[in-house]
C-alpha positions in Angstrom: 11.8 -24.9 5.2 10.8 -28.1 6.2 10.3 -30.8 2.9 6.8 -32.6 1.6 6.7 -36.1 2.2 4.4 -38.8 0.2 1.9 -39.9 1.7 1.4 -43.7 3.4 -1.0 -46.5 3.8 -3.2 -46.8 6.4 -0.9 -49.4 8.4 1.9 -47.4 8.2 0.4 -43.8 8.9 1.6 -43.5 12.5 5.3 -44.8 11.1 5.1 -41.7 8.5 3.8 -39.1 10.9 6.6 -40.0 13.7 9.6 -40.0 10.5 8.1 -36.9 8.6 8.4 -34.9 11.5 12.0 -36.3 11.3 13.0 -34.9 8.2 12.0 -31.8 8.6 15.8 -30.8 7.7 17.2 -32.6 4.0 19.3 -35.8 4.8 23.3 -34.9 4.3 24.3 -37.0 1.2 26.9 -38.8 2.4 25.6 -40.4 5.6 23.4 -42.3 2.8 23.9 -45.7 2.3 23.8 -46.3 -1.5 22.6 -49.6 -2.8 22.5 -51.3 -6.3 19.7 -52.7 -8.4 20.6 -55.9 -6.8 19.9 -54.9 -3.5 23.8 -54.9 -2.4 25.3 -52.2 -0.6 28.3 -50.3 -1.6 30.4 -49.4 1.2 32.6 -46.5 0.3 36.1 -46.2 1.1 36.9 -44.5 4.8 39.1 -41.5 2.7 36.4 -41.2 -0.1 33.4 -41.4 2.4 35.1 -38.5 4.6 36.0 -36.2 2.0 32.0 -36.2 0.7 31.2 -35.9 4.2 33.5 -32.6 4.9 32.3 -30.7 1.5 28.9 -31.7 2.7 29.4 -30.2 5.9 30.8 -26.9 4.1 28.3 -26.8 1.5 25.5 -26.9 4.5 27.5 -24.3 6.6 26.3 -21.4 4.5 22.6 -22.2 3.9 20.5 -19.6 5.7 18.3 -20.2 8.3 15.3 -18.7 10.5 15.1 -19.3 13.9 12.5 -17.5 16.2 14.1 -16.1 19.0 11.1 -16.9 21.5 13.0 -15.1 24.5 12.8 -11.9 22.8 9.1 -12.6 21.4 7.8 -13.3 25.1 9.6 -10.3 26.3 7.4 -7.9 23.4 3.9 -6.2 24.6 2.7 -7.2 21.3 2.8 -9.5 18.3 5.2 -9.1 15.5 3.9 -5.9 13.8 4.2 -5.4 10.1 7.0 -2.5 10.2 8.7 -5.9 12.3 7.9 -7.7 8.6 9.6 -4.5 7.0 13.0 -4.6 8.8 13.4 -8.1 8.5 13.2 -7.7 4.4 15.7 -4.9 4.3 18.0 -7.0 6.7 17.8 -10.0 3.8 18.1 -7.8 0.9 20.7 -4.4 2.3 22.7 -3.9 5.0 20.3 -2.8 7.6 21.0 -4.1 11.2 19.4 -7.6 12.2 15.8 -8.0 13.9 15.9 -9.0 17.4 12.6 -11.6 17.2 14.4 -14.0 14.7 17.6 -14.8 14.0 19.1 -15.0 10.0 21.7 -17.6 9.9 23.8 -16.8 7.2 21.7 -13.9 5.9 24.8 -12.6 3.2 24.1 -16.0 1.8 20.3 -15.0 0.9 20.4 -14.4 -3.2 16.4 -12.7 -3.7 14.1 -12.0 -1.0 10.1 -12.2 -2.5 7.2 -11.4 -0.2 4.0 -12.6 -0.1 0.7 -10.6 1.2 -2.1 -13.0 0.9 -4.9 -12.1 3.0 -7.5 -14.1 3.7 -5.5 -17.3 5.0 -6.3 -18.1 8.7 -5.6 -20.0 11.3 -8.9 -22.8 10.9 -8.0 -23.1 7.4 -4.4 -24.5 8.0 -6.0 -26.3 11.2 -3.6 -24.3 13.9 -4.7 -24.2 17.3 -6.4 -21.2 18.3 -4.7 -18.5 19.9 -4.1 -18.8 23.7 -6.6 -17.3 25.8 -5.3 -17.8 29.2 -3.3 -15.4 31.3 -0.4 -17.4 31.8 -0.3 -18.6 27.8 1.2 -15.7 25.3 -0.6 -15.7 21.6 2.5 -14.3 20.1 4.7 -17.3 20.3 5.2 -19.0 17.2 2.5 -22.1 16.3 4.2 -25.1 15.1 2.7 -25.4 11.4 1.2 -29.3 11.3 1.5 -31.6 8.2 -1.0 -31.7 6.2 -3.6 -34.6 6.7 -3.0 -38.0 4.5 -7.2 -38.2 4.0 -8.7 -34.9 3.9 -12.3 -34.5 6.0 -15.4 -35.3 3.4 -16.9 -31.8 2.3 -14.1 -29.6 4.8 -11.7 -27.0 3.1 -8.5 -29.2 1.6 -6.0 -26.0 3.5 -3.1 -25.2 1.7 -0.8 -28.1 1.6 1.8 -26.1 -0.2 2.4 -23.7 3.6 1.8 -27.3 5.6 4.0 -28.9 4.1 6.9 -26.4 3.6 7.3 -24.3 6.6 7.7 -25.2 10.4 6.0 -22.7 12.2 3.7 -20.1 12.0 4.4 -16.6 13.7 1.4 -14.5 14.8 1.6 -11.0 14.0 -0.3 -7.1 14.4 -1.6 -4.9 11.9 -1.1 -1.4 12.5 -3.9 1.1 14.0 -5.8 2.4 16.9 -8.7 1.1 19.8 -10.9 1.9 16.5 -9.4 1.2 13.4 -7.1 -0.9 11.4 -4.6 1.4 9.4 -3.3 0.2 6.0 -1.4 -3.0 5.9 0.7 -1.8 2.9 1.3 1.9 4.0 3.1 0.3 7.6 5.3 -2.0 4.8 6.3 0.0 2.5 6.9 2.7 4.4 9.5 2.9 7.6 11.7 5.3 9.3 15.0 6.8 7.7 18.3 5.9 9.0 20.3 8.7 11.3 22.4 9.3 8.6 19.8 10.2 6.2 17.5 11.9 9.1 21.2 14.4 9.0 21.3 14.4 5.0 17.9 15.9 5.5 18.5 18.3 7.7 21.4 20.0 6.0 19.7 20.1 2.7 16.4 21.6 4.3 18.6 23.9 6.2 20.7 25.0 3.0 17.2 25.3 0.8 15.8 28.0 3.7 18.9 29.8 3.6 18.8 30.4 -0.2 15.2 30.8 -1.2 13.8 32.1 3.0 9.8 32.9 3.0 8.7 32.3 -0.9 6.2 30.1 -2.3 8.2 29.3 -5.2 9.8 26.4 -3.1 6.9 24.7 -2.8 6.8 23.9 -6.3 6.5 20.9 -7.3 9.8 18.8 -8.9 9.4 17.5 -12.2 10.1 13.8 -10.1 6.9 14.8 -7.9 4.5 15.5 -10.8 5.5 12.2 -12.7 5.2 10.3 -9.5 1.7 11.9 -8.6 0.1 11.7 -12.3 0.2 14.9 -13.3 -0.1 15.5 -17.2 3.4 16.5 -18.0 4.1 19.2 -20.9 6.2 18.0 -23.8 9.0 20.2 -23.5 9.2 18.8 -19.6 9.1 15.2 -19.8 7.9 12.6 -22.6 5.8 10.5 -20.2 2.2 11.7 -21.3 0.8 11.4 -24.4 -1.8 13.9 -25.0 -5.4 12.6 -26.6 -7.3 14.9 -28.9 -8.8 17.8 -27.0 -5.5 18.6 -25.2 -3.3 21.5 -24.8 -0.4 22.7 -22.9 0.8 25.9 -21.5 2.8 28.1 -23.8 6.4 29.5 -22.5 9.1 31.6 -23.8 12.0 29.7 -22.6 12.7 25.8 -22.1 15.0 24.4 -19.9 15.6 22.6 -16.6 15.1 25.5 -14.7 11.5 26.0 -15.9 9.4 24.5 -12.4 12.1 25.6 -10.4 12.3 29.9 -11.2 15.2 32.0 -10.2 14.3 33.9 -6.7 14.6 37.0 -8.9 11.8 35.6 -11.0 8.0 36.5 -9.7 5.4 34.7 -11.4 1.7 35.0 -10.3 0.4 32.1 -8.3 -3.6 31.0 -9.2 -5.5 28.9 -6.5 -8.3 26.6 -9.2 -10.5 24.5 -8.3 -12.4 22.4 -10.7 -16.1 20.6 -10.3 -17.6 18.0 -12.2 -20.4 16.4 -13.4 -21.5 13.0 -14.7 -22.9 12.6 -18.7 -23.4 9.8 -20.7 -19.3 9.8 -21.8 -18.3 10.1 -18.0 -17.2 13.1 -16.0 -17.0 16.8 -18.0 -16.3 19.9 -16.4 -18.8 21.8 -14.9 -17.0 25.0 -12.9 -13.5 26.1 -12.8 -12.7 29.5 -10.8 -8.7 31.1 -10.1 -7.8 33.0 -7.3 -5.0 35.4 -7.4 -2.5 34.4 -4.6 -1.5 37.9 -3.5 -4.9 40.0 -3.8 -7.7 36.9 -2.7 -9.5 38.6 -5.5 -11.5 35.8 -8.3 -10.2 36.5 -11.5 -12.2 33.6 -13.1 -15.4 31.7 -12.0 -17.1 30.1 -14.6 -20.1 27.8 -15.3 -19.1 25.1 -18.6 -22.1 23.9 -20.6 -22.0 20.0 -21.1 -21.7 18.6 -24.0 -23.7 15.5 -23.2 -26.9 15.2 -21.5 -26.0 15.1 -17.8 -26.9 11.5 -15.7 -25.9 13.1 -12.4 -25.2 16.5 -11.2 -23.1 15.1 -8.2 -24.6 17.9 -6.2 -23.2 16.4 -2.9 -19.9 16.6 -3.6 -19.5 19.3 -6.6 -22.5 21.9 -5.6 -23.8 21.9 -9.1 -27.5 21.9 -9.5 -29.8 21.5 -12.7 -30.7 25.3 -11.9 -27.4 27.0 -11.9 -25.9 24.4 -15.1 -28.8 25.5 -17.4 -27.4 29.2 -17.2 -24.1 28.2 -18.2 -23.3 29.5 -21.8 -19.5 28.7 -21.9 -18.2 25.6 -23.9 -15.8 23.4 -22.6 -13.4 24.5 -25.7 -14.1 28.3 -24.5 -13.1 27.7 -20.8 -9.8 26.1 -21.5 -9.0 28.4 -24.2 -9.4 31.4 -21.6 -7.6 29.1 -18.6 -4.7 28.6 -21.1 -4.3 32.0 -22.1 -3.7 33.4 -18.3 -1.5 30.4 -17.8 0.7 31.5 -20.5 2.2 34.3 -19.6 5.1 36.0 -18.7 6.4 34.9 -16.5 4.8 31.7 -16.7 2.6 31.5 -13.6 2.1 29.2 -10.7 -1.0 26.8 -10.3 -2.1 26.4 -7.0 -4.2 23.2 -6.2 -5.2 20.2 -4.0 -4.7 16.8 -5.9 -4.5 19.5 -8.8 -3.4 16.8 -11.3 -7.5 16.1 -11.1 -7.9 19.6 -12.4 -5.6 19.7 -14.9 -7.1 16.1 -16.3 -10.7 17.9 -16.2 -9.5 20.8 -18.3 -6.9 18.7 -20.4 -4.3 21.2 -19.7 -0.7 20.4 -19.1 1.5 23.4 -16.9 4.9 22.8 -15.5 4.6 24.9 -12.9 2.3 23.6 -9.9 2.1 23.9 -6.2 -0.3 20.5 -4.5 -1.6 21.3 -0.8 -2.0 17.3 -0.8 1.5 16.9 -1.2 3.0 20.1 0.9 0.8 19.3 3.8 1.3 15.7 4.8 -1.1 13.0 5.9 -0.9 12.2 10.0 -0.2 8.4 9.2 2.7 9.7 6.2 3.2 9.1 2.9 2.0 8.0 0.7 -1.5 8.5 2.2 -2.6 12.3 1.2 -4.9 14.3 3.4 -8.3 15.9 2.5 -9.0 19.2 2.2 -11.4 19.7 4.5 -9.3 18.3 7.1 -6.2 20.4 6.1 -8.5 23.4 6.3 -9.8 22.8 10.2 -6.2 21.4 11.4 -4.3 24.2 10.1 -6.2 27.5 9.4 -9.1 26.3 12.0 -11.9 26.5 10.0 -14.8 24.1 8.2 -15.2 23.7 4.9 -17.4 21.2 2.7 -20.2 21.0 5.3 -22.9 22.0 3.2 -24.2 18.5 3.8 -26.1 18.0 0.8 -25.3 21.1 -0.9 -21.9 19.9 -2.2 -18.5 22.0 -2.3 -17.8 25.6 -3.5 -15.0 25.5 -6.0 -14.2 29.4 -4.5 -14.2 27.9 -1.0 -11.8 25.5 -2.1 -9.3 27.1 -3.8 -9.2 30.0 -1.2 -8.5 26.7 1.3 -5.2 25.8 -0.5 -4.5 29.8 -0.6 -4.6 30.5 3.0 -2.9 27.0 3.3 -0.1 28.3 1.5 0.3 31.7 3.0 0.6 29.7 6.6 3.1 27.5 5.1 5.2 30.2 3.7 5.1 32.1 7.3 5.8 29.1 9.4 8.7 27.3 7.8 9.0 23.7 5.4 8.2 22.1 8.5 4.5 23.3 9.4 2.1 20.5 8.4 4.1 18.2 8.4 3.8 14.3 10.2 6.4 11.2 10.2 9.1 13.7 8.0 11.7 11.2 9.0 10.1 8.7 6.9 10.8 6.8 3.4 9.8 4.5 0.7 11.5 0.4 1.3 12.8 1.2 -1.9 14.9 4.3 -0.9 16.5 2.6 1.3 17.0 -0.2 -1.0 18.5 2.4 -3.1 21.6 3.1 -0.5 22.2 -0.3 -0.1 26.6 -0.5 0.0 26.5 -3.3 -1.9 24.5 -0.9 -4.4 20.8 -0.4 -5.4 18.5 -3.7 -5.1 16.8 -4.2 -8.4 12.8 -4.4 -6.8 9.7 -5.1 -8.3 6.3 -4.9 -7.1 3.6 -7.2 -9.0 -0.1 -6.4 -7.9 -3.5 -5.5 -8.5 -4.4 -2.1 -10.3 -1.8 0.1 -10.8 0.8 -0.1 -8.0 3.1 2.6 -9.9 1.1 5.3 -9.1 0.8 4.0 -4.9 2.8 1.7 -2.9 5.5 0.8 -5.8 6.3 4.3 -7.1 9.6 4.4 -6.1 10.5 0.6 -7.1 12.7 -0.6 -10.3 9.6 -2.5 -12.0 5.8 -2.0 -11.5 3.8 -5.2 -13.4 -0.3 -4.1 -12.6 -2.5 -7.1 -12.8 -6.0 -8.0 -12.8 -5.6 -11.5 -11.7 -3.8 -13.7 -9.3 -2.5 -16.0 -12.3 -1.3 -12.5 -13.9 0.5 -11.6 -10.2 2.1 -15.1 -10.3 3.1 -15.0 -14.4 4.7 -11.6 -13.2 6.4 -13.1 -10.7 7.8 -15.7 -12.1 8.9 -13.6 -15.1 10.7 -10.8 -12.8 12.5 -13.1 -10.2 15.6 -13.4 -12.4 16.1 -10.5 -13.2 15.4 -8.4 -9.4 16.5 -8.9 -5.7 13.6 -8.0 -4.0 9.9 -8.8 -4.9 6.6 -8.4 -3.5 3.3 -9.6 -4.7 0.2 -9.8 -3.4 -2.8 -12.5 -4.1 -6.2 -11.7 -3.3 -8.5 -13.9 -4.5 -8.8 -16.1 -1.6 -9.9 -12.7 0.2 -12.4 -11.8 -2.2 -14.0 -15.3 -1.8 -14.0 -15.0 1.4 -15.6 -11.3 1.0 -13.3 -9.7 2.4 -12.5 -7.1 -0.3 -15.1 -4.0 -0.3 -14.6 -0.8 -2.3 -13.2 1.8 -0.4 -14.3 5.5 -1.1 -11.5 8.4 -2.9 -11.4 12.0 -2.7 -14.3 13.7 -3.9 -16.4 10.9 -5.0 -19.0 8.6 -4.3 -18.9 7.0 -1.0 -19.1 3.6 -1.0 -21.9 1.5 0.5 -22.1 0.0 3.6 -20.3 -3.9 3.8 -22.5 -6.4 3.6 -23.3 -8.4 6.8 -20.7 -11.1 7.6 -21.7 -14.7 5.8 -19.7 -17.6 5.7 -18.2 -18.7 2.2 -19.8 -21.4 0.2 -17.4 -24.6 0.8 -17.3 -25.3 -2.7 -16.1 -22.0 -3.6 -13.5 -21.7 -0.4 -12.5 -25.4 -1.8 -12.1 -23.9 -5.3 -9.7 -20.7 -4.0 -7.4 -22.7 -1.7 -6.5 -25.5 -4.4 -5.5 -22.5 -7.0 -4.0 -20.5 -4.3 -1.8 -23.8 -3.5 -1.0 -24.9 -7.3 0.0 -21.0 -7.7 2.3 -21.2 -4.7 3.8 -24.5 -5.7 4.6 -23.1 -9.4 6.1 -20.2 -8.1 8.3 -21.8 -5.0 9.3 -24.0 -8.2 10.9 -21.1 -10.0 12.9 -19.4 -7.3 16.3 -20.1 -7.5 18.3 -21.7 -4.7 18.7 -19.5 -0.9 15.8 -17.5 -1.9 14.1 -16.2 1.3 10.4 -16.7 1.2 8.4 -14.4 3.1 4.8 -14.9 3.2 2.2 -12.4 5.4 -1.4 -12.2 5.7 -1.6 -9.0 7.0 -4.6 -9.2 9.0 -7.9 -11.5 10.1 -11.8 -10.8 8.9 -12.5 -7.1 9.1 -16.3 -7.1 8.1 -17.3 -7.1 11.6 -15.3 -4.0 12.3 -16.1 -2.3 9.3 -20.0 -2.5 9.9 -19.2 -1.8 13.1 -17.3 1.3 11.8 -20.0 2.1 9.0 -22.9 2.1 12.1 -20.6 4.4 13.8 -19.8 7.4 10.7 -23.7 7.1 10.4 -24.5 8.4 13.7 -22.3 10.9 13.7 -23.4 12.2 10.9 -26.7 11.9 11.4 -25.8 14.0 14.5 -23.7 16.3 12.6 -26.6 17.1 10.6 -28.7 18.2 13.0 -30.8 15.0 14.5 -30.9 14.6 18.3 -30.1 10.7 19.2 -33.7 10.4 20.7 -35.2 10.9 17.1 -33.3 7.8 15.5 -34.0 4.4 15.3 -32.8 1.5 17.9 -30.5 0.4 14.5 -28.9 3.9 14.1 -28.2 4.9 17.3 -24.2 4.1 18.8 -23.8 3.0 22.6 -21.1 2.2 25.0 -22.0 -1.6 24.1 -21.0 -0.7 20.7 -18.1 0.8 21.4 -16.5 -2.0 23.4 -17.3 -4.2 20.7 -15.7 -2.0 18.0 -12.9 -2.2 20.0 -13.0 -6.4 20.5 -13.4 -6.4 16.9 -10.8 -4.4 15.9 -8.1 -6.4 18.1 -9.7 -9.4 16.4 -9.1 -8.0 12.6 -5.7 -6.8 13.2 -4.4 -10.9 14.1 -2.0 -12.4 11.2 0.1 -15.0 10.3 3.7 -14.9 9.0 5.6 -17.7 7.5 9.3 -17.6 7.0 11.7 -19.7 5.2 14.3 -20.4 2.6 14.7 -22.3 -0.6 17.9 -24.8 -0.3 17.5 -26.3 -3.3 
């Protein structure tokens, strides 16, 4: 890190320019001249003046240090990718092997290592050059960071002195993704490839597991771990992590112990495939159909209609199938369904529920079961945890067949839950393995976990409710709703953990930048709206809290703490309009519409395309910053 210097007067600006540049790197101590009050100089004795010199000299020899290796960063097809971000952290904080792209002096002298995602910052704002255009320039070499100005341009954005003043150089970097889309910034972080000698681990145990339970659904079930981690509503007698409002009931059982999710191979319970639909009232969602399927037979032993309790705002036909018509039949309460969905799930042997993102169902009837199989969580996501897949898609990758395509008529709860049952069955015939993507992947934070110095205390501080996404697996979780909450939480975890990541949005969202992004089964969101520029004021207004936040928290680090700070990617609204225009045709296609009959604005050409493509490249471009606190 490279230290602020004051500012100067007008006369001597040049002077300051040419010296600040000069001490980039702290003056050693005792090649100081020290004078008096008087002016006088004290010289120091030869033997004195050496010995402060040598411990000096010592004392500097184990300060970490980052140094771009720029050989290795011209030699790379593409900028420093994210998963390049990844390494370097569990380099600083375990014992995982060096990056190639920059060098770690002293890297066992690092004490914490806290990272930084703060989309939003760009090049124009910290006044870097653009990136090279020409064929003989490369736009992945490291930008040399310039200090910040002495008199800031009348109504221009004041940039973040903090970053200008503190680190040397700026390395682009790649967000993750395809010619069409950028892929999740977080997802490519936390998550990276297991080491060989836990891809073996692996293999034994899944070896040994086949061996001792072969072609049974039962070891599918999921662990009492997996529900907690997932949000399932957890019985008493199986954990004491959910406290259960009025209205809810769990599942009755004959015996209680740790084998209970986990039955004997001896043991044959009945599996259920349920699905559960809503609709909206005045008090939220309520149920509105439930319906079981027996595993083995495929015959319904329970389709059922609930009568609201409150009026109903919205039927959510589109995505739950329920109409006005069909509800006003319904004659079953809400405390009659779950009484008769409790009493099959409490037999004997307790049976097995069989759901996608069943903890949704479960929270709709406010029923808690310990025993559950989750196609979301059996079948994985192409991109990897700890991204889930849909359904629908499940359905036509693996059993090669469309479901939810109804178009406006919604889903079929019976369609659904036969989905996960046929899912199952192919599971069960074609090994742990079928449906699977990226197996030989894992959470930062298991890794962390194997560290041989032993397990890196890790905290992640961030917006909503990181537990139940990108920090499930870390020591400490601190959700916040602000970026002054992310920084208090920052500053009030760094003693006490090794690693921590945060992430500060607000200079995003007033850039807008953040738009709402659509979950399973709901509403989808609408379309961005079109790219504007950011009032100057208000950009003025995000960078000087961004900068006093950064300053407060650099202050509270403790000394050799590596700072890592990313922004992940550049604008993406072009590229998701882009992307918006593009699902709309096809939709409009799927339904039925020849391209002839749209408008000029809702058709998609080739001219579109290429610029999807531009726009992508331009959305995945980022900045990194890298550097460590001497003192």
């Amino acid at each position: 890190m490279k230290r602020s210097q004051p500012a100067s007067s007008d006369s001597d600006r040049a002077e300051s320019a040419h010296a600040s540049k000069r001490l980039k790197v702290d003056l050693d101590a005792g090649e100081k001249s020290k004078h008096d009050e008087e002016g006088w100089t004290k010289v120091e004795k030869r033997k004195s003046k050496k010995q402060r010199k040598s411990e000096s000299k010592r004392a500097g020899a184990t300060i970490p240090k980052f140094m771009y290796a720029k050989g290795e960063i011209l030699r790379r097809r593409e900028a420093v990718g994210i998963n390049d971000i990844r390494e370097l952290v569990l380099h600083l904080a375990t014992d995982a092997p060096p990056p190639s792209w920059v060098r770690v002096e002293n890297s066992r002298s690092v004490t914490k290592v806290v990272a930084l995602l703060i989309p939003g910052l760009t090049p124009d704002i910290l006044a870097l050059p653009p990136l090279p255009t020409s064929a003989t320039s490369n736009p992945n070499v490291p930008l040399a960071v310039p200090l910040p100005p002495v008199d800031l341009p009348e109504g221009g954005p004041p940039g973040v002195p903090f970053i200008s003043s503190t680190f040397t150089y700026a390395c682009p970097t790649r967000a993750p993704g395809d010619q069409t889309r950028m892929h999740s910034v977080l997802n490519a972080f936390f998550q990276g490839p297991v080491t060989g000698e836990e891809r073996k681990r692996r293999q034994a145990e899944r070896v040994s597991s086949e061996r001792a339970q072969g072609k049974s659904p039962l070891r599918y079930l999921l662990t009492k771990e997996q529900m907690i981690e997932n949000g399932y509503p957890m019985p008493s007698y199986l954990a004491e992590t959910f406290e259960k409002p009025s209205g809810w009931v769990e599942t009755k059982v004959t015996t209680i112990d740790d084998v209970l999710p986990a039955p004997s191979t001896g043991e044959i319970p009945r599996i259920y495939a349920m699905d559960c639909e809503m609709c909206m009232t005045d008090e939220g969602r309520q149920l509105a159909r439930v319906c079981l399927i027996d595993y083995t037979s495929g015959i319904v032993v329970y389709d059922q209609l609930v009568k609201p309790e409150k009026p109903v705002v919205d039927y959510l036909t589109r995505w739950s199938g329920i109409t006005a018509e069909a509800l006003s039949t319904a004659t079953a309460t809400f405390d009659e369904v779950q009484s008769h969905v409790l009493s099959v799930l409490s037999a004997t042997p307790t049976p097995v529920l069989l759901g996608h993102s069943l903890e949704s169902d479960l929270n709709a009837l406010k029923i808690c079961h310990p025993r559950c199989i989750d196609t979301a969580i059996v079948f994985h996501h192409p991109r990897g945890r700890p991204l889930k897949p849909g359904l629908a898609w499940l359905t036509k990758k693996w059993c090669g067949r469309e479901i939810q395509n109804r178009g406006e008529g919604g889903h079929d709860p019976e369609e659904d839950a036969r989905a996960c049952l046929d899912l199952l069955k192919k599971k069960v015939d074609n090994g742990p393995g079928f449906g699977e993507f990226k197996v030989d992947m894992e959470s930062i934070f298991e890794r962390m976990s194997r560290a041989r110095q032993g397990t890196v205390r890790s905290a992640v501080v961030d917006h909503g409710n990181p537990s139940a996404w990108h920090g499930q697996k870390a020591t400490s979780c601190i959700a916040c709703q602000t970026d002054d909450e992310v920084l208090d939480g920052l500053v009030s975890a760094v003693g006490s953990h090794q690693f921590l990541f945060a992430r500060l949005t607000a200079l995003a969202d007033a850039r807008g930048w953040i738009t709402s992004k659509s979950v399973n089964d709901g509403p989808e969101p609408a379309p961005p709206p079109p790219t504007t520029d950011t009032s100057p004021t208000e950009l003025r207004l995000a960078l000087t809290a961004l900068d006093a936040q950064l300053r407060k928290l650099y202050a509270a680090l403790p000394a050799r703490t590596a700072l890592v700070i990313f922004t992940g990617h550049a604008d993406p609204r072009r590229m998701s309009e882009l992307n918006a225009r593009k699902a709309a045709f096809e939709g409009a296609l799927k339904m039925g519409k020849n391209a002839e009959d749209l408008g000029m604005d809702c058709r998609w050409t080739t001219a579109d395309g290429r610029e999807l493509e531009e726009e992508v490249e331009k959305a995945k471009r980022g900045l990194l910053f890298l550097g460590i606190k001497s003192g």
